[in-house]
C-alpha positions in Angstrom: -42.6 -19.3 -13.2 -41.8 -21.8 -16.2 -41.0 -25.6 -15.7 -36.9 -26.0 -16.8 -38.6 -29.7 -17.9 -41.6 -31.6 -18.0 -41.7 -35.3 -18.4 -45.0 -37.1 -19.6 -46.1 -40.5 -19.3 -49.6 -42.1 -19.0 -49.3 -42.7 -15.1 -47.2 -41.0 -12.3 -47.4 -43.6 -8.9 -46.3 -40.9 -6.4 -46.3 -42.9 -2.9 -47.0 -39.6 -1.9 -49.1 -42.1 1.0 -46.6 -44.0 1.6 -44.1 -42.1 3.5 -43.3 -42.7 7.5 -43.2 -39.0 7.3 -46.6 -37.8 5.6 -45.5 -33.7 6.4 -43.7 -32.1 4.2 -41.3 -28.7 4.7 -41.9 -25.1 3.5 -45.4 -24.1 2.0 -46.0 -26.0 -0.8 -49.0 -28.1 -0.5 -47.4 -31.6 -1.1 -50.8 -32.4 -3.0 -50.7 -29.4 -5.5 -50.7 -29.0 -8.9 -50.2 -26.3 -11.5 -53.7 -26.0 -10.8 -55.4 -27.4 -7.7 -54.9 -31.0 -6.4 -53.7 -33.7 -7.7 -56.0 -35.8 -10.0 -55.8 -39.7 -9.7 -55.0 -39.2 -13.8 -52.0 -37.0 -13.2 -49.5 -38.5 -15.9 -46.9 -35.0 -15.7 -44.4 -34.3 -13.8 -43.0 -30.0 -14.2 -39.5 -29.4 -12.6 -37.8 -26.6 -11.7 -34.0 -26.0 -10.8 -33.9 -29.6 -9.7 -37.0 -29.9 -7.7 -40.5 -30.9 -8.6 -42.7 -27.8 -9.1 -46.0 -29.6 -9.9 -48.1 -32.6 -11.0 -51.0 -33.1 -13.0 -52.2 -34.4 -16.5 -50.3 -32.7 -19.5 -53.2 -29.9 -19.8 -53.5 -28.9 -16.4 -49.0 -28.0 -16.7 -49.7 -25.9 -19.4 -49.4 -22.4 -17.3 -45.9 -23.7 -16.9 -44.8 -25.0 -19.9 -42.6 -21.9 -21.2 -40.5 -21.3 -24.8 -37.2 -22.8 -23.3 -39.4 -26.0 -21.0 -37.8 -28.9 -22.5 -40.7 -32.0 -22.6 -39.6 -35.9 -22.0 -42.6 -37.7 -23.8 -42.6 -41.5 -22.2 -46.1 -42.9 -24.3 -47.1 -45.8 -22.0 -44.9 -45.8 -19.4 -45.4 -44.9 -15.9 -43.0 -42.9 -13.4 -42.0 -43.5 -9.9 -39.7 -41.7 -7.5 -36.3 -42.8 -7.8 -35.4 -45.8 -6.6 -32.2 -46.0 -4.1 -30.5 -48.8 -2.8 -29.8 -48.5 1.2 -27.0 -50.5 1.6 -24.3 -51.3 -1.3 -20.6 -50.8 -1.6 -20.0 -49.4 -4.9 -16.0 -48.2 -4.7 -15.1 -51.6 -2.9 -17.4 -53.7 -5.3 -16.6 -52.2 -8.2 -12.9 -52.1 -7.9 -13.7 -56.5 -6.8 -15.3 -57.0 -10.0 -13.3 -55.1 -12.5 -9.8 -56.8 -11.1 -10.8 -60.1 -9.7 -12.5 -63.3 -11.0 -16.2 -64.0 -10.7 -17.0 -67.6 -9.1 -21.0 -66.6 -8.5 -21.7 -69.2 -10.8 -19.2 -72.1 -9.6 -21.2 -74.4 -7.3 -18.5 -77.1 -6.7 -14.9 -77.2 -5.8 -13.7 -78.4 -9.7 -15.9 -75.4 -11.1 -14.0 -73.0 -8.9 -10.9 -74.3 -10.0 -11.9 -74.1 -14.1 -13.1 -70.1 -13.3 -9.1 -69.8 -11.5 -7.3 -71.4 -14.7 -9.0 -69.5 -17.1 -7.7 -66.7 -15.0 -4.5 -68.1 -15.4 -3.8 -68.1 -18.8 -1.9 -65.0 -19.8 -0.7 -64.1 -16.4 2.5 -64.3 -15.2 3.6 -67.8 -13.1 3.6 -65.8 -9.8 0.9 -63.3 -10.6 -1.8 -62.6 -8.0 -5.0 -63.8 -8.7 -8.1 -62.5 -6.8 -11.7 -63.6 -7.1 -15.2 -62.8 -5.7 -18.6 -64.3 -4.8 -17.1 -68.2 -3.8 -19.6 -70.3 -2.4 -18.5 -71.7 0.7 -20.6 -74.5 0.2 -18.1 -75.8 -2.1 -15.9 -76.7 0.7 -18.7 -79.0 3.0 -18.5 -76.8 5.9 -14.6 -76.5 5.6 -13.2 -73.5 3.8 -9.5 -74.1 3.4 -7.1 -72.2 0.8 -4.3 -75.7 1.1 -6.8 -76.9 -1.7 -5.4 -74.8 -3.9 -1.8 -75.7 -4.0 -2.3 -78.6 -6.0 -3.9 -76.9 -9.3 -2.1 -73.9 -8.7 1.5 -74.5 -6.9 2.9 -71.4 -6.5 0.6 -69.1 -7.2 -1.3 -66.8 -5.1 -4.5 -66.4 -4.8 -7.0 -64.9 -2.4 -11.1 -65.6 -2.6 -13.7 -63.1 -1.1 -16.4 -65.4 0.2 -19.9 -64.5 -1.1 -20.4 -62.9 2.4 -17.6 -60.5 1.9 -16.6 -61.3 5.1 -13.7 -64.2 4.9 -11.3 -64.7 2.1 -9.9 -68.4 0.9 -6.1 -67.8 0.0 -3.3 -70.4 -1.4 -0.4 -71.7 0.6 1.8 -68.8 -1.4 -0.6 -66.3 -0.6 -0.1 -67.2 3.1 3.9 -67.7 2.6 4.2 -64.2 1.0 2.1 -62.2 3.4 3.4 -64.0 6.4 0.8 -65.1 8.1 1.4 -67.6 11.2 -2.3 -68.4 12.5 -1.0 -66.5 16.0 -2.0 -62.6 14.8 -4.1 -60.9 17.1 -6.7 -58.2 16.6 -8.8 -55.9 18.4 -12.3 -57.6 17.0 -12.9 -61.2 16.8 -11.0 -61.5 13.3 -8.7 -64.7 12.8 -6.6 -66.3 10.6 -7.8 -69.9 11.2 -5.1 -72.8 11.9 -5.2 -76.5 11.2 -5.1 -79.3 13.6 -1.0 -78.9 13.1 -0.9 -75.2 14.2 -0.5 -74.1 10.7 -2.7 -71.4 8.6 -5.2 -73.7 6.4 -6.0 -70.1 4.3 -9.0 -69.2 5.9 -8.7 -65.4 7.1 -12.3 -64.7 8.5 -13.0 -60.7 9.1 -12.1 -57.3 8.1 -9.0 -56.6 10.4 -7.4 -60.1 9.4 -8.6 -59.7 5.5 -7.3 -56.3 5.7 -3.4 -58.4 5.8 -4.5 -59.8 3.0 -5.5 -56.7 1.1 -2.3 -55.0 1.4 -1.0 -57.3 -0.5 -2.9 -57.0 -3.3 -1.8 -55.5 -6.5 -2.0 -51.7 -6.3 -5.1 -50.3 -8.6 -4.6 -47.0 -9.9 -7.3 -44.2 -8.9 -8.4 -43.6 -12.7 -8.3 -47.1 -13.4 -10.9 -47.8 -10.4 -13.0 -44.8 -11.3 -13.5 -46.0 -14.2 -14.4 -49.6 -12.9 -17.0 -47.7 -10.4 -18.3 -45.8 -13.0 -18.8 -48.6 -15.4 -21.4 -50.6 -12.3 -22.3 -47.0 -11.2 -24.1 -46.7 -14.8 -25.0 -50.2 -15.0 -27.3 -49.8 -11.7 -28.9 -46.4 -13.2 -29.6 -48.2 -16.1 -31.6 -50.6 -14.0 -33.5 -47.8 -12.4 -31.4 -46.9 -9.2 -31.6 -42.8 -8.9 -29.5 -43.6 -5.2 -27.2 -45.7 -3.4 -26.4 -45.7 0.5 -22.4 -46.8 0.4 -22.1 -48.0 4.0 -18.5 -47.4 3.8 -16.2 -44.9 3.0 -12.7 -46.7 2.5 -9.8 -44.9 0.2 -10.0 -44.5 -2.6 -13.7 -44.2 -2.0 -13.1 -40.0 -2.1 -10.4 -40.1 -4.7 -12.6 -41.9 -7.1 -15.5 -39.7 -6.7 -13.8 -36.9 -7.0 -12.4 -37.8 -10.0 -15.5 -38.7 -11.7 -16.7 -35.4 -10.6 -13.3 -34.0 -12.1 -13.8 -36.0 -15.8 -18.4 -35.9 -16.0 -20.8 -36.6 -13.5 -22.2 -39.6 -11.1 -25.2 -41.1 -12.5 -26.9 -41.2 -9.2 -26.4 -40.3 -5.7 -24.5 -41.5 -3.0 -24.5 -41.4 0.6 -21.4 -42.9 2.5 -21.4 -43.6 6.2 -17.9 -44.9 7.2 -17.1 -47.6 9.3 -16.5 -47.3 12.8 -13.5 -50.2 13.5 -14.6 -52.6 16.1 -12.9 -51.6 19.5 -11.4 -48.6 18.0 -10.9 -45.2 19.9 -12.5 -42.3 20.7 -10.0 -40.3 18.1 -11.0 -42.3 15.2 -14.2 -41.7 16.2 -13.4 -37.9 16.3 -11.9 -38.6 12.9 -15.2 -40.0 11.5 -17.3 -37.6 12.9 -14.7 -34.6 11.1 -15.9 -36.3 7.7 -19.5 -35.7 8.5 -20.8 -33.3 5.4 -17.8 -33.8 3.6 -19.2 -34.2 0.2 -19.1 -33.8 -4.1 -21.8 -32.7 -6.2 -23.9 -36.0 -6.4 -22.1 -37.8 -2.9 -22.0 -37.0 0.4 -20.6 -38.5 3.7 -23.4 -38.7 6.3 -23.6 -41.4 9.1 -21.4 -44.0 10.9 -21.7 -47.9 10.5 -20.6 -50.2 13.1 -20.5 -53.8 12.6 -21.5 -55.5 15.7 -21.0 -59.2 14.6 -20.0 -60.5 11.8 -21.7 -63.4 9.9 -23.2 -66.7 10.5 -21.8 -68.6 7.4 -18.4 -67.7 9.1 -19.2 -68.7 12.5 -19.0 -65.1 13.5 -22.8 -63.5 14.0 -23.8 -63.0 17.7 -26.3 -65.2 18.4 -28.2 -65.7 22.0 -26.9 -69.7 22.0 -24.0 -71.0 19.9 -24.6 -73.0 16.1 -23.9 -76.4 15.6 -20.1 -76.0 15.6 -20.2 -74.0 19.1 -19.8 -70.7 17.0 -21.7 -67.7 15.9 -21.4 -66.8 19.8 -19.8 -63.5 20.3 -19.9 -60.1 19.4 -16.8 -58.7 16.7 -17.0 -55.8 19.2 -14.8 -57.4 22.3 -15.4 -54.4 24.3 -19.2 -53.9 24.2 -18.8 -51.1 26.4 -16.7 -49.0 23.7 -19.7 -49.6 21.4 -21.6 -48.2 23.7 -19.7 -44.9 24.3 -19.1 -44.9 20.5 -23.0 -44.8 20.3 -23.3 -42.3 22.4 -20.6 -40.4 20.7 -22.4 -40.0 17.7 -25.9 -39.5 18.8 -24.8 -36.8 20.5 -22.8 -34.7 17.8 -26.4 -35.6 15.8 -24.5 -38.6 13.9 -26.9 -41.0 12.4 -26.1 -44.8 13.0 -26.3 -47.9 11.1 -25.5 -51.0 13.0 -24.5 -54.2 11.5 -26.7 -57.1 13.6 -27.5 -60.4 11.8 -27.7 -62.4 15.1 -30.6 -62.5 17.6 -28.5 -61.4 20.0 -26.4 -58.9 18.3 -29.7 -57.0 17.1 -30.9 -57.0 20.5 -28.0 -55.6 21.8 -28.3 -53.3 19.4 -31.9 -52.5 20.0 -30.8 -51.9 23.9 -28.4 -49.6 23.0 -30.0 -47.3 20.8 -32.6 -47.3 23.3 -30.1 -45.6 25.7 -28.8 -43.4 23.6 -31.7 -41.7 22.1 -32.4 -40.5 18.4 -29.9 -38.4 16.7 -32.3 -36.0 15.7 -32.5 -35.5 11.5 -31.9 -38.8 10.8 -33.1 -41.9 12.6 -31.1 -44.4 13.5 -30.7 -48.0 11.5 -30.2 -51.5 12.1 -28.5 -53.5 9.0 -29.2 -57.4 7.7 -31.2 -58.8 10.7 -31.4 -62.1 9.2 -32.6 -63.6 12.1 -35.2 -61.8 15.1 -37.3 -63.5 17.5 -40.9 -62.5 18.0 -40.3 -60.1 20.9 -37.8 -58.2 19.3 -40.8 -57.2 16.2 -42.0 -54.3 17.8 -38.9 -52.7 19.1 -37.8 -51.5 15.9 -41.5 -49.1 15.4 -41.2 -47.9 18.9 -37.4 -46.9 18.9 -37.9 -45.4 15.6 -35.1 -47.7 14.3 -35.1 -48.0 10.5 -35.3 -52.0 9.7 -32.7 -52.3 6.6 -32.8 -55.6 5.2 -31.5 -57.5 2.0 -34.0 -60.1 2.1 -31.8 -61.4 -1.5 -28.8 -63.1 1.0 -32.0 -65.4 2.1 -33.8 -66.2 -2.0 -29.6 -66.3 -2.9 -28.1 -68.1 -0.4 -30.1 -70.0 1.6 -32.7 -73.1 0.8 -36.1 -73.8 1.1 -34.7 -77.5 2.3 -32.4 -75.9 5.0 -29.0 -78.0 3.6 -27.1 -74.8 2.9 -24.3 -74.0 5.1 -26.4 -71.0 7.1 -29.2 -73.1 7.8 -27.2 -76.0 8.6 -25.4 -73.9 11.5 -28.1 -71.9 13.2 -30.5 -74.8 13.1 -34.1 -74.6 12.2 -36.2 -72.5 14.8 -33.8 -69.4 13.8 -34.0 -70.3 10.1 -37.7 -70.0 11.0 -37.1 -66.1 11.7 -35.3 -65.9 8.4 -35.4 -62.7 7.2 -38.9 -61.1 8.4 -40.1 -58.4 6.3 -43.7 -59.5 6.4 -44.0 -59.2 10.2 -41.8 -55.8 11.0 -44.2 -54.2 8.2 -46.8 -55.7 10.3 -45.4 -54.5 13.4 -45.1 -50.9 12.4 -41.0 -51.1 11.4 -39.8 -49.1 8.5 -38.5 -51.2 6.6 -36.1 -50.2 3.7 -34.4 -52.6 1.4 -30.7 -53.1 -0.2 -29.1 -55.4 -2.2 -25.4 -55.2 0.0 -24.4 -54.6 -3.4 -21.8 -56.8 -4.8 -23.0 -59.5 -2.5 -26.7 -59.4 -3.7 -27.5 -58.3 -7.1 -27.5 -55.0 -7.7 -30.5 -55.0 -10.3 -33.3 -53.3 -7.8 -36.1 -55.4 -10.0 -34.4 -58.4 -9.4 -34.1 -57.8 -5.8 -37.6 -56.3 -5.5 -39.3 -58.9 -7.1 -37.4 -61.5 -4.7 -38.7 -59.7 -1.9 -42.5 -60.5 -2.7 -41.2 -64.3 -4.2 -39.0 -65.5 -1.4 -37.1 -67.0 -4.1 -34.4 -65.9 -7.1 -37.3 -64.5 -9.2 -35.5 -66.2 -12.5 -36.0 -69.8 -10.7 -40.0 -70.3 -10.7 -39.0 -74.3 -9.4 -37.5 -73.2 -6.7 -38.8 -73.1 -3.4 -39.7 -70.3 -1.9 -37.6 -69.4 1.5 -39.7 -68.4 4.3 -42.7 -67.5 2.2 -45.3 -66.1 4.7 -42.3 -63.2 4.8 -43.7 -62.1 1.4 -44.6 -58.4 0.9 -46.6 -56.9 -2.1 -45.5 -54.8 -5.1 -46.3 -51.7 -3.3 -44.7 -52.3 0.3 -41.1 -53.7 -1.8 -41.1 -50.7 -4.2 -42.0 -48.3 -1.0 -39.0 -50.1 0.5 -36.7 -48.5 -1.8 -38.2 -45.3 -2.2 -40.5 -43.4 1.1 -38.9 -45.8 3.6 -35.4 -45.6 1.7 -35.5 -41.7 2.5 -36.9 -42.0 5.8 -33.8 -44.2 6.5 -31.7 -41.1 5.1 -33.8 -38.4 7.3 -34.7 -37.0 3.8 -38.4 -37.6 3.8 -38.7 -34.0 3.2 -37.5 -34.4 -0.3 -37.1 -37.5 -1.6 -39.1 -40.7 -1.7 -41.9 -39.5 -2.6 -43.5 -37.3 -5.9 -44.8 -34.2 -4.3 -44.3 -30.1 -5.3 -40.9 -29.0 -3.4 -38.8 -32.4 -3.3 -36.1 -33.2 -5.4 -37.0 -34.3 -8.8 -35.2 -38.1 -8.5 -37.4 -40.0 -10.5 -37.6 -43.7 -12.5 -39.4 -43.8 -15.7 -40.8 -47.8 -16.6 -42.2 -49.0 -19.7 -44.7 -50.5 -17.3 -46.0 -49.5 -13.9 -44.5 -52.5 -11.6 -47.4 -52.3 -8.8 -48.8 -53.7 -11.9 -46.8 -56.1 -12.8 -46.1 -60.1 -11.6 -43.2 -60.1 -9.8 -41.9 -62.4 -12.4 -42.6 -60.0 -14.9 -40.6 -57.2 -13.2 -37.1 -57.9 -13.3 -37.9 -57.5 -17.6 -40.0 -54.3 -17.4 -37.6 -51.8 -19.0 -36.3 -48.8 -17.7 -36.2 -46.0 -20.3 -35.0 -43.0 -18.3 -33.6 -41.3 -14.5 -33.4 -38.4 -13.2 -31.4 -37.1 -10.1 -32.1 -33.8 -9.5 -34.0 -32.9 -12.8 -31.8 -33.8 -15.7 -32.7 -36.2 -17.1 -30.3 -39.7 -18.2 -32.1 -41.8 -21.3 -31.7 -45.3 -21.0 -31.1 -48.0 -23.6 -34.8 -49.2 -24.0 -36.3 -45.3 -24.6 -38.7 -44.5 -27.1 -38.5 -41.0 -25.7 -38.8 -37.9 -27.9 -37.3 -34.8 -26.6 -39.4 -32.0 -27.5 
């Protein structure tokens, strides 16, 4: 049986050891080369319709190695299982992006306003304008879209908080969509009101930014394909072979169809819609009828709930209330629909992933799950946790309940000093319990990492190298957040590759380099357990593979032979 390719380098870091799920299926011995075990030299990598058949140095392949094998030479460079990203929103994010106006880099009020008039220039007088990544702590702890009528009379604008989870809009904004600060919603969504009953602009959750959104300018579905396949590309490029999309919104299906239809994702994508907060049992029905709907490289698996919301907006669940008497309740009003929704799932075999940044919302969450068992291929997940106290640690190893963090929300927005806005609110002994990666490793969790992708950069070095930092790994004079939270090279890079598949119930083939799985892989110029993590976020990436073909990157020296 010849190899369809082989791809050399001069080290392959399997993690074979590092998955939550050390058995592998079928026959194959998950240590087996072309010729016995393999050696602590292997550097080769021999695949076969999509899936690795062996490992071993370049000599010991050679049984394999037929007249049509194609060889990927990578001189120097070392190869890893593909990297994949376990919580992102690439349709959503993308679309954001492409259309809207980035204010990640405006720190104050005036800069805000300098990114919006640039955006100005060429569009028409009453044109919408929509922007992305705004700092609330531009406003001092009081977001308010009136501040825009001054600089831009007449105009409207709407401004996605770096959260994702308010938006900032102008007086005309409000004027044309109508809103009146009296709306009511089935989740704890509002559109907040100023001391004279009238909307100050600040429209806080999904079901009130939805009002918002269906204002916006219509994007056609090739023009947003071709936005998501422009940061789809971008992300391989940076060594992602995988994304989780915990969502699956239109146009999500339209626009991966349509990339099918026209080439070919660069990676793969698995999409767990959103279960609406209170909803009802037939749009659960309606979620669970998507189940296995899927494309070539995507696939829906999964439903997300979002049990609170988030603590820069006052809207995370926590045991005792912030410094503003918010960041209280649950989004879900009706915690005994989330229940019954949680049961619903688990027991059509429906993995879950469950929103929690609160110390009460991830117990809750915890306490659920508990009730409803596992949902047999796939374990069940708990998303952000920004903030768990000590008893809650060991809950996560014992329920089998996948710890999914983006430790990058705490290096990106939040300070060593505590005067950012989500410090400020929760106060310091829950700032304390910031982000915890060190001690649910240490407590037996799984933990798998994301970026939440547009809201933490999508670059997995960056966010990697954060991770064992506790800081933005291109600020070496800035303190570090939390930093007995640190992990090692090894445990982050696991994070996104054995615990990223556990997370998926796909443990059985991917996440690791062994004889059977899927041959995702990321080729670097330098092995990153090696590296500094200030060196990683510049180690290049010369090549990916999802399922065995293999995508050449910009930095390659790679000869095909």
């Amino acid at each position: 049986m010849y190899a369809d390719v082989i791809v050399t380098a001069d080290h392959v870091e399997t993690l074979a050891e590092e998955s939550p799920d050390p058995q592998t299926d079928g026959a194959l011995d998950p240590q087996a080369t072309a010729n016995g075990p393999v050696p602590a030299t292997a550097n080769a990598i021999a695949i076969r319709d999509g899936r690795i058949l062996a490992i071993g140095t370049a000599p010991d392949l050679e049984p394999v190695r037929g007249p049509g094998t194609v060889v990927h030479a990578f001189p120097g460079a070392t190869i890893l299982p593909g990297l994949t990203d376990v919580h992102a929103h690439p349709v959503w994010g993308s679309i954001e992006i492409g259309s809207g106006v980035d204010l990640s880099g405006a720190s104050t009020l005036d800069q805000v306003f300098s990114c919006l008039a640039d955006a100005a220039q060429g569009r028409p007088a009453g044109g919408w304008i929509t922007g992305f990544d705004l700092d609330v702590n531009v406003f001092d702890g009081d977001p308010t879209g009136t501040v825009l009528a001054g600089p831009f009379p007449g105009r409207p604008i709407s401004l996605m908080t770096r959260d994702a989870h308010a938006l900032v809009v102008s007086p005309r904004a409000v004027e044309l969509i109508g809103l009146t600060g009296r709306e009511t919603f089935t989740d704890a969504s509002s559109v907040e009101v100023g001391p004279d009953g009238r909307p100050t602009g600040y429209v806080v959750e999904l079901q009130a930014m939805d009002l918002v959104f269906a204002h916006y300018p219509e994007v056609p579905v090739d023009t947003a394909a071709g936005y998501v396949r422009h940061q789809l590309d971008t992300l391989a490029r940076s060594g992602l072979t995988g994304l989780h999309a915990l969502d699956f919104t239109d146009p999500s299906e339209s626009v991966y169809r349509h990339i099918e239809e026209h080439g070919e994702l660069p990676l793969r994508i698995r999409c767990s819609p959103l279960v609406p907060a209170d909803s009802a049992p037939e749009v659960w029905q309606d979620i669970a009828d998507q189940q296995g709907r899927r494309g070539r490289r995507w696939h829906v698996e999964g439903a997300k709930f979002m049990l609170d919301g988030t603590a820069d907006n006052g809207t995370a669940w926590f045991d005792r209330p912030d410094i503003h008497g918010e960041n209280r309740e649950p989004l879900w009003r009706d915690l005994d629909a989330y229940r019954a929704a949680m049961r619903f799932f688990t027991e059509r075999g429906i993995p879950t992933a469950t929103h929690a940044i609160g110390d009460q919302a991830v117990r809750y969450a915890l306490d659920v799950i508990e009730e409803a068992g596992p949902a047999g291929r796939a374990p069940h997940r708990i998303e952000h946790i920004e903030s768990v106290p000590d008893d809650l640690l060991g809950r996560f190893a014992e329920l089998d309940v996948v710890a999914s963090l983006q430790p990058v929300h705490g290096t990106r927005h939040t300070r060593a000093d505590a005067t950012d806005n989500w410090s400020r609110r929760i106060g310091p002994d829950r700032v304390a319990h910031g982000w915890r990666t060190r001690d649910l490793l240490d407590h037996g969790a799984v933990v798998a990492l994301g970026s939440d992708w547009p809201i933490g950069p999508g670059d997995p070095r960056i966010g990697l190298a954060d991770c064992q930092l506790r800081r933005p790994v291109e600020e070496p004079d800035t303190a570090p957040v939390q930093p007995g939270q640190a992990i090692t090279a090894r445990e982050a890079y696991t994070g996104m590759t054995a615990a990223a598949a556990h997370a998926a119930g796909a443990s059985h083939e991917l996440g690791r380099i062994v004889p059977g799985h899927l041959a995702d892989l990321t080729v670097f110029a330098a092995n990153p357990l090696d590296l500094t993590p200030d060196a990683q976020p510049g180690n290049p990436v010369l090549a990916t593979v999802v399922g065995g073909a293999v995508q050449l990157h910009l930095n390659s020296t790679e000869g095909n032979r």
